[in-house]
Jmol script that loads the backbone (N, CA, C; Angstrom):
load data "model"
ATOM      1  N   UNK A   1     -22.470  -5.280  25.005  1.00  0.00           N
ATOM      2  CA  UNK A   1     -22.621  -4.167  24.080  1.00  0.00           C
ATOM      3  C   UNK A   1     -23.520  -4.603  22.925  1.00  0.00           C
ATOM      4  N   UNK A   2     -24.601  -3.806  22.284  1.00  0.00           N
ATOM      5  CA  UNK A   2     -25.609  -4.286  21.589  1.00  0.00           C
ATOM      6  C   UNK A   2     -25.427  -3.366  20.233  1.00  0.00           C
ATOM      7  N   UNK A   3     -25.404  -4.608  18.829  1.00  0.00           N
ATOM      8  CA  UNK A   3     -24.759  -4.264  17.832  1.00  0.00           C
ATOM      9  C   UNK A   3     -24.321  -5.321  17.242  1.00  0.00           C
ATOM     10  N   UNK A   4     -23.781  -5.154  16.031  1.00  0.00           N
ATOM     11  CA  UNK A   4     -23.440  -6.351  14.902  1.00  0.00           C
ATOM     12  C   UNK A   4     -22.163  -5.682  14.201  1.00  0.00           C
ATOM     13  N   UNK A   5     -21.364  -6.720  13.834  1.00  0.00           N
ATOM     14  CA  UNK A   5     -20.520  -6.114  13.185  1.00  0.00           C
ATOM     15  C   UNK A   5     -20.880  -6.548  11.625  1.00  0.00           C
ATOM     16  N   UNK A   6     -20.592  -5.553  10.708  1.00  0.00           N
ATOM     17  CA  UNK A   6     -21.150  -6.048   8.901  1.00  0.00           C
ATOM     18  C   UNK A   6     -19.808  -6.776   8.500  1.00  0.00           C
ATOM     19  N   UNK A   7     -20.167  -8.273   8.179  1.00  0.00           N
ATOM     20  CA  UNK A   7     -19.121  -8.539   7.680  1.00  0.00           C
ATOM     21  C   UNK A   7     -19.164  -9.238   6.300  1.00  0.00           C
ATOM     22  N   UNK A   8     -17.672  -8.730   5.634  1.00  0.00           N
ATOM     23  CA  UNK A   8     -18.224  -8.740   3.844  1.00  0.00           C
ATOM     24  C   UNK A   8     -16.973 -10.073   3.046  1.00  0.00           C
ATOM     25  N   UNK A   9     -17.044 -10.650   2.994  1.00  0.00           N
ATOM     26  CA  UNK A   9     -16.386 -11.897   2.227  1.00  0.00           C
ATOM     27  C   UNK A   9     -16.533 -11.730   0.710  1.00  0.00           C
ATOM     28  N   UNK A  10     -15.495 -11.319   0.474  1.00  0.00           N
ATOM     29  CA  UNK A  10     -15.393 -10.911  -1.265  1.00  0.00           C
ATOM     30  C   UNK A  10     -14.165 -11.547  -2.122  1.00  0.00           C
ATOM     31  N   UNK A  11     -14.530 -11.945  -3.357  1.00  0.00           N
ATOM     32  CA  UNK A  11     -13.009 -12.681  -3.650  1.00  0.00           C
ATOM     33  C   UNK A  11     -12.903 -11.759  -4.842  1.00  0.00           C
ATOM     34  N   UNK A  12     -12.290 -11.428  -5.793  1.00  0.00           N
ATOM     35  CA  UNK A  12     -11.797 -10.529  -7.017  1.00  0.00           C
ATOM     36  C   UNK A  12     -13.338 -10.912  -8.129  1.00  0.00           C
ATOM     37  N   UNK A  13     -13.456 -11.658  -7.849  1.00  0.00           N
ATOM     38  CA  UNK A  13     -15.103 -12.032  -8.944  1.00  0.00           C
ATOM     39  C   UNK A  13     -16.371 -11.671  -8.162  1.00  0.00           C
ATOM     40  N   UNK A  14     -16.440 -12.194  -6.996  1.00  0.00           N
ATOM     41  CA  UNK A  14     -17.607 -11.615  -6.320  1.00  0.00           C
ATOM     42  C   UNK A  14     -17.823 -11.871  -4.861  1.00  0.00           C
ATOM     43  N   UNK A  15     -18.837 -10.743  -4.240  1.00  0.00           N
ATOM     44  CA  UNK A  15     -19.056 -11.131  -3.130  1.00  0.00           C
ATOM     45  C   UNK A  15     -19.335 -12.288  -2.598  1.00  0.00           C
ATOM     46  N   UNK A  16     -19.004 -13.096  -1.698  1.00  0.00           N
ATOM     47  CA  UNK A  16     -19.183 -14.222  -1.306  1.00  0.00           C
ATOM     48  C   UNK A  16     -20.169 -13.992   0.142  1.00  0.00           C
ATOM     49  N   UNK A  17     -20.316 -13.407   1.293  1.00  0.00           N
ATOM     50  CA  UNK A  17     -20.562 -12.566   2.296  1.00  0.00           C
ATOM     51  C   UNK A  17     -20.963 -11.641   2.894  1.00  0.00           C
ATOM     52  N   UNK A  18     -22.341 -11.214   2.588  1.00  0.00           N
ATOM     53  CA  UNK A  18     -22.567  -9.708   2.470  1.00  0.00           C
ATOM     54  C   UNK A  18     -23.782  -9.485   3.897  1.00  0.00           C
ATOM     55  N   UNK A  19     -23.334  -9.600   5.184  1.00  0.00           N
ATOM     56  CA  UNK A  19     -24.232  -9.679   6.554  1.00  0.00           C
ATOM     57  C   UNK A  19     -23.869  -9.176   7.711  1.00  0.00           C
ATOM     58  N   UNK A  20     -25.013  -9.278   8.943  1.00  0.00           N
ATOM     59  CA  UNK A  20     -24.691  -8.828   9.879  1.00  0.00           C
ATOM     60  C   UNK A  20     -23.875  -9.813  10.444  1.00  0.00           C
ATOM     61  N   UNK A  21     -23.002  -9.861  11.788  1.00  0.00           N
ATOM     62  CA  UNK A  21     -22.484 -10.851  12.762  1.00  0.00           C
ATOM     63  C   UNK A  21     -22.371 -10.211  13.903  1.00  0.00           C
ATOM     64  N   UNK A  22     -22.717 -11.007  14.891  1.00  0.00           N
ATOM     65  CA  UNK A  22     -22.687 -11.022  16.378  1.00  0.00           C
ATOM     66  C   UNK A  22     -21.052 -10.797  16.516  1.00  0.00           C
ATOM     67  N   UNK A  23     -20.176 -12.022  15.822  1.00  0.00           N
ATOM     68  CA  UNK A  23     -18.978 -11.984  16.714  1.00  0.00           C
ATOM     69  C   UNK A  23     -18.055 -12.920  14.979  1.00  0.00           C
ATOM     70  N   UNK A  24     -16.949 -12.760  14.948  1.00  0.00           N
ATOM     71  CA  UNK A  24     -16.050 -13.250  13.324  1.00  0.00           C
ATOM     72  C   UNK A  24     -15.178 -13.824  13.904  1.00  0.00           C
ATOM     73  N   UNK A  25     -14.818 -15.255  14.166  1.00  0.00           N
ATOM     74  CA  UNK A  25     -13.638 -15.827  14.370  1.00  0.00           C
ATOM     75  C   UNK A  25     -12.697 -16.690  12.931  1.00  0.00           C
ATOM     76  N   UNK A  26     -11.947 -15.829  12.641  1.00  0.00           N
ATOM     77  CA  UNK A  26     -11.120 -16.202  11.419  1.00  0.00           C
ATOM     78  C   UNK A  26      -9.329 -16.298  11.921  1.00  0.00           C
ATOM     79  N   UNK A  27      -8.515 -17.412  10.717  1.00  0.00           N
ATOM     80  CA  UNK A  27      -7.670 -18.484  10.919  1.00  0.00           C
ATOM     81  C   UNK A  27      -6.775 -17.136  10.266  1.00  0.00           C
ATOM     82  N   UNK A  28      -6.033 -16.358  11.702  1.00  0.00           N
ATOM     83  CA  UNK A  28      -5.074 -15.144  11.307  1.00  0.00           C
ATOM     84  C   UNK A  28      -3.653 -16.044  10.965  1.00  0.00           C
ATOM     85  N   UNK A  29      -2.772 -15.201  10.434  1.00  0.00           N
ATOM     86  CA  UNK A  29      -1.410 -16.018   9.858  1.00  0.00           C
ATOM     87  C   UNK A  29      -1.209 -15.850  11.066  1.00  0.00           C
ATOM     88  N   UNK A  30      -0.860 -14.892  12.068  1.00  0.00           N
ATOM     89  CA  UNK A  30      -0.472 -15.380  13.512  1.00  0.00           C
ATOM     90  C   UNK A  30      -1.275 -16.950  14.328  1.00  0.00           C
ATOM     91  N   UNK A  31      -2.211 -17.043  14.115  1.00  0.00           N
ATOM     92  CA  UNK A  31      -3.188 -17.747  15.209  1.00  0.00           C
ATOM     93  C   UNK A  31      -4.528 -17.192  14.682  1.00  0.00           C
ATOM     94  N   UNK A  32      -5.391 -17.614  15.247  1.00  0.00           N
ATOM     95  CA  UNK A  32      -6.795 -17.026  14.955  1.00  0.00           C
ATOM     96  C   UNK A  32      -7.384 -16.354  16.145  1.00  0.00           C
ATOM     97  N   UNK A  33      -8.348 -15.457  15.570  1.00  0.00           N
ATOM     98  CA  UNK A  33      -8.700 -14.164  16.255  1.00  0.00           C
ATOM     99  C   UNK A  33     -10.183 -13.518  16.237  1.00  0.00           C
ATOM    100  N   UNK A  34     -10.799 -13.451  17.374  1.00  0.00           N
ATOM    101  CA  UNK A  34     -12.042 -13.025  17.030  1.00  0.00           C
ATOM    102  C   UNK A  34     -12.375 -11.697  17.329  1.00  0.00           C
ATOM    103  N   UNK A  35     -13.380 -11.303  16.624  1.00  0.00           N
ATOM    104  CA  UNK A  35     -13.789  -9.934  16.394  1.00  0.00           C
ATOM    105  C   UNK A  35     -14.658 -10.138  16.720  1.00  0.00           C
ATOM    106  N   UNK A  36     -15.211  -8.469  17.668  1.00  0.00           N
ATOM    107  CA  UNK A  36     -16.617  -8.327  18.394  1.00  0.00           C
ATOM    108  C   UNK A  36     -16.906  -6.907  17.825  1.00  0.00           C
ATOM    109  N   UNK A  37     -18.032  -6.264  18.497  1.00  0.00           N
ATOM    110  CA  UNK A  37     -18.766  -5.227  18.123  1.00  0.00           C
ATOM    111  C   UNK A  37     -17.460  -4.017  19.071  1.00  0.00           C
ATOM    112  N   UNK A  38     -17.336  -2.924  18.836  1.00  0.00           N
ATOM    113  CA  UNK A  38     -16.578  -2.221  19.317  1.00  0.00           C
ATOM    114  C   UNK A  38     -15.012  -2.463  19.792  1.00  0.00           C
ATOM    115  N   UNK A  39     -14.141  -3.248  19.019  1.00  0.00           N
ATOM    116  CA  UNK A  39     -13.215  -3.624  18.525  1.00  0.00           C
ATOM    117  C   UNK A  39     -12.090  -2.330  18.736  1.00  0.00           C
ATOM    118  N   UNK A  40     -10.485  -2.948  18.734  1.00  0.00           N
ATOM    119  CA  UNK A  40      -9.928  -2.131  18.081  1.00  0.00           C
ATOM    120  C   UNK A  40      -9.186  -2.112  16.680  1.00  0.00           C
ATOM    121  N   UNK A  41      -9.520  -0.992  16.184  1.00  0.00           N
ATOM    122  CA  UNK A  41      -9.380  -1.195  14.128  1.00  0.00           C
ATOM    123  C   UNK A  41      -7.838  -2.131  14.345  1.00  0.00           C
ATOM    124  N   UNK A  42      -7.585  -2.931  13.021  1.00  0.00           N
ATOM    125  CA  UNK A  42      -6.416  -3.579  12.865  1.00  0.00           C
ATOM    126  C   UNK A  42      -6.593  -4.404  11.690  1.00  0.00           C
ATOM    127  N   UNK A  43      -5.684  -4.735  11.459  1.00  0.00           N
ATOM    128  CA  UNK A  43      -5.138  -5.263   9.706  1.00  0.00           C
ATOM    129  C   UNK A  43      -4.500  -6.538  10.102  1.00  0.00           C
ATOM    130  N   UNK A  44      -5.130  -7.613   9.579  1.00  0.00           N
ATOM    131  CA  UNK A  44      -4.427  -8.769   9.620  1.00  0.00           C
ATOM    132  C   UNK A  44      -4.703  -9.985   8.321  1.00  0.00           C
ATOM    133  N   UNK A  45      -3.441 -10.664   7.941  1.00  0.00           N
ATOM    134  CA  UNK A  45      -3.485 -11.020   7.684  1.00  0.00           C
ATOM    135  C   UNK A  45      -4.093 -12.871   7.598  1.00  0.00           C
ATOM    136  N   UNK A  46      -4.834 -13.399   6.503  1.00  0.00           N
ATOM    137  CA  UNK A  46      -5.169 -14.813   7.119  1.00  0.00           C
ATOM    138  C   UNK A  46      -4.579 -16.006   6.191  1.00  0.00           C
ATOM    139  N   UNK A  47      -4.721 -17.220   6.667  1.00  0.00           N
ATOM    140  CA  UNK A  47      -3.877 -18.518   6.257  1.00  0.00           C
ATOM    141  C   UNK A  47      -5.700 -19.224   5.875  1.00  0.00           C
ATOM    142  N   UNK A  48      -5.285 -20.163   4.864  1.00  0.00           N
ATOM    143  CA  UNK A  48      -6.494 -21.295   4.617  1.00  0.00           C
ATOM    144  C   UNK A  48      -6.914 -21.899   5.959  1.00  0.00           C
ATOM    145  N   UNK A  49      -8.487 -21.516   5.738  1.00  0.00           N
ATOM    146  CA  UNK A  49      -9.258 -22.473   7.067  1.00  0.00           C
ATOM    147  C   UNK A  49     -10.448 -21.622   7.177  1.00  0.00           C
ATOM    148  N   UNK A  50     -10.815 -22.160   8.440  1.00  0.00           N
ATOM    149  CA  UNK A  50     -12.941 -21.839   8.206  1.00  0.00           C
ATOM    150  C   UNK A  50     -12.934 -20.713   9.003  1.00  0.00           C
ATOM    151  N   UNK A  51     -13.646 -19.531   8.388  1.00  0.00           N
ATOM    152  CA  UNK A  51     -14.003 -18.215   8.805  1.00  0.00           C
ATOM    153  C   UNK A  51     -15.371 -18.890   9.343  1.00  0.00           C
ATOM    154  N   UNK A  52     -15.520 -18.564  10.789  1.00  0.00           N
ATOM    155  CA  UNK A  52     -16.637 -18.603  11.527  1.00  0.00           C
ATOM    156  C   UNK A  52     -17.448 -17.351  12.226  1.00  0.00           C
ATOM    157  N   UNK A  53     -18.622 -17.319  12.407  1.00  0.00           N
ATOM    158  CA  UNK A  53     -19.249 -16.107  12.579  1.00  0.00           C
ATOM    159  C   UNK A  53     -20.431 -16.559  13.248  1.00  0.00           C
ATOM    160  N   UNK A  54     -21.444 -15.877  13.983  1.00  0.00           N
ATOM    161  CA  UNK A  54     -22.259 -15.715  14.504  1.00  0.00           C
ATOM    162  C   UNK A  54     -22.916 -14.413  13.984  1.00  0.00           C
ATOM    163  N   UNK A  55     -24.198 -15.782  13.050  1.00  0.00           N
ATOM    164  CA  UNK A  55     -24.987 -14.375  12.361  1.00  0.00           C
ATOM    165  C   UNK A  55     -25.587 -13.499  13.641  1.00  0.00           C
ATOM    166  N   UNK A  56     -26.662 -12.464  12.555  1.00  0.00           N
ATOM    167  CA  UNK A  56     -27.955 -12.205  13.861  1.00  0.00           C
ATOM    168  C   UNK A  56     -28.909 -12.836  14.540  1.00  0.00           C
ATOM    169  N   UNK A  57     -29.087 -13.943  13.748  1.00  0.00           N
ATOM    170  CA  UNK A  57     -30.263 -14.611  14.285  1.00  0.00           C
ATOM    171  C   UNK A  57     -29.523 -15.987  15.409  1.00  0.00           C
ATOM    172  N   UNK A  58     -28.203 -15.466  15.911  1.00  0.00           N
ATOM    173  CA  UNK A  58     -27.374 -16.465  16.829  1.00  0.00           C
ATOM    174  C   UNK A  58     -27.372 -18.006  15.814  1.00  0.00           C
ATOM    175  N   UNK A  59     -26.978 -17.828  14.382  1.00  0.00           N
ATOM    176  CA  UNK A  59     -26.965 -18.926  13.841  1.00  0.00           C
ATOM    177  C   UNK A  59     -25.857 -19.192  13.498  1.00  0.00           C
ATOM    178  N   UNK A  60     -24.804 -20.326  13.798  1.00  0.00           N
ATOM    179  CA  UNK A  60     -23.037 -19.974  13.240  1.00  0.00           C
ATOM    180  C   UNK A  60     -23.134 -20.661  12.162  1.00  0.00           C
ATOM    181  N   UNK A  61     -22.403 -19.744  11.890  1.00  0.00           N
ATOM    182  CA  UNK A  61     -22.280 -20.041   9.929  1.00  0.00           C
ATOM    183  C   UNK A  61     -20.929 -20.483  10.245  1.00  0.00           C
ATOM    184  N   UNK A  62     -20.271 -21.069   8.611  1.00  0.00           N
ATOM    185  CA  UNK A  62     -18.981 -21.468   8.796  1.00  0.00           C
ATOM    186  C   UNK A  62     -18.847 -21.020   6.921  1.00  0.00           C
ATOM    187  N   UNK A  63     -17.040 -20.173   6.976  1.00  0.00           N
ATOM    188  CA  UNK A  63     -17.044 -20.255   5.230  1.00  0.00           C
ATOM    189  C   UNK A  63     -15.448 -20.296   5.153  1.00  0.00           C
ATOM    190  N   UNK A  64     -15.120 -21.281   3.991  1.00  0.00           N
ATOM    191  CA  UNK A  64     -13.811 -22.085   3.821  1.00  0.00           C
ATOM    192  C   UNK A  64     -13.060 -20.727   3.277  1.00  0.00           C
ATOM    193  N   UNK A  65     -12.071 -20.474   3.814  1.00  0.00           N
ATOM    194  CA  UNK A  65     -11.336 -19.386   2.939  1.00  0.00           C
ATOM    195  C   UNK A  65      -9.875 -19.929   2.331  1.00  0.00           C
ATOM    196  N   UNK A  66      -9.268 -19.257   1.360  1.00  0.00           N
ATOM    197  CA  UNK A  66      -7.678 -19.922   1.124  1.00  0.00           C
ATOM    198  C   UNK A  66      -6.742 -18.750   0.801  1.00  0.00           C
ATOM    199  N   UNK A  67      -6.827 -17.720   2.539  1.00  0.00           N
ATOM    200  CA  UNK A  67      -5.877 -16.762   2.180  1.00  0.00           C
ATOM    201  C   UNK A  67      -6.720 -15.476   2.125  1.00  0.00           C
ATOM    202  N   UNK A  68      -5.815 -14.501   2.348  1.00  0.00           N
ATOM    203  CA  UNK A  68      -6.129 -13.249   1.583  1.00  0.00           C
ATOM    204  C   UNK A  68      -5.992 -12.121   3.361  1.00  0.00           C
ATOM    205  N   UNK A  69      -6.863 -10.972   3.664  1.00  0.00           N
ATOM    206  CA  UNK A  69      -6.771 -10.175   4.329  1.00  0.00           C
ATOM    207  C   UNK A  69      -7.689 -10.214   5.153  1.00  0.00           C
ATOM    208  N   UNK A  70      -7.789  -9.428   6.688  1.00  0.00           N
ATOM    209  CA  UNK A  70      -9.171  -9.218   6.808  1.00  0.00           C
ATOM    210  C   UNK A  70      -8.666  -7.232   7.366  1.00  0.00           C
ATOM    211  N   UNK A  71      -9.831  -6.640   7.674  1.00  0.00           N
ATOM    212  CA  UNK A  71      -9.766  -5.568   7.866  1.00  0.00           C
ATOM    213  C   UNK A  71     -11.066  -5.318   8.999  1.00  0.00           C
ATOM    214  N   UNK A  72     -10.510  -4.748  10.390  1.00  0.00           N
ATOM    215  CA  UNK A  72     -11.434  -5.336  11.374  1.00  0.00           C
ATOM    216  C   UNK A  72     -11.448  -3.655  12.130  1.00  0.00           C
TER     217      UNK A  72
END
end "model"
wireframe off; spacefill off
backbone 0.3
color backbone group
């Protein structure tokens, strides 16, 4: 399926994250969980550890998080 998902990394001061991604693998309080393009919506919560992603240009980024939500 051809498409990006926008994904936005924000902490209460400022955006940290503001891009396209191929695919979001982030450290859920269950286990960790990846997100693709045409998904189904869901609310989860995450634990400290490295939010990984696959920009557009197939480049994996990596960003340290400590907590908080994601919304997918």
């Amino acid at each position: 399926m051809a498409g990006n998902i926008k994904l936005e990394v924000v902490t209460p001061e400022k955006s940290v994250v503001s891009e396209e991604a191929k695919i979001v693998v982030a450290p859920g309080s269950l286990g960790e969980f990846g997100v693709l393009i045409g998904h189904t919506p869901f609310l989860s919560t995450l634990k400290v550890g490295s939010l990984r992603y696959m920009d557009a240009n197939n480049v994996e980024r990596y960003v340290f998080i400590s907590g908080g939500f994601a919304e997918a």
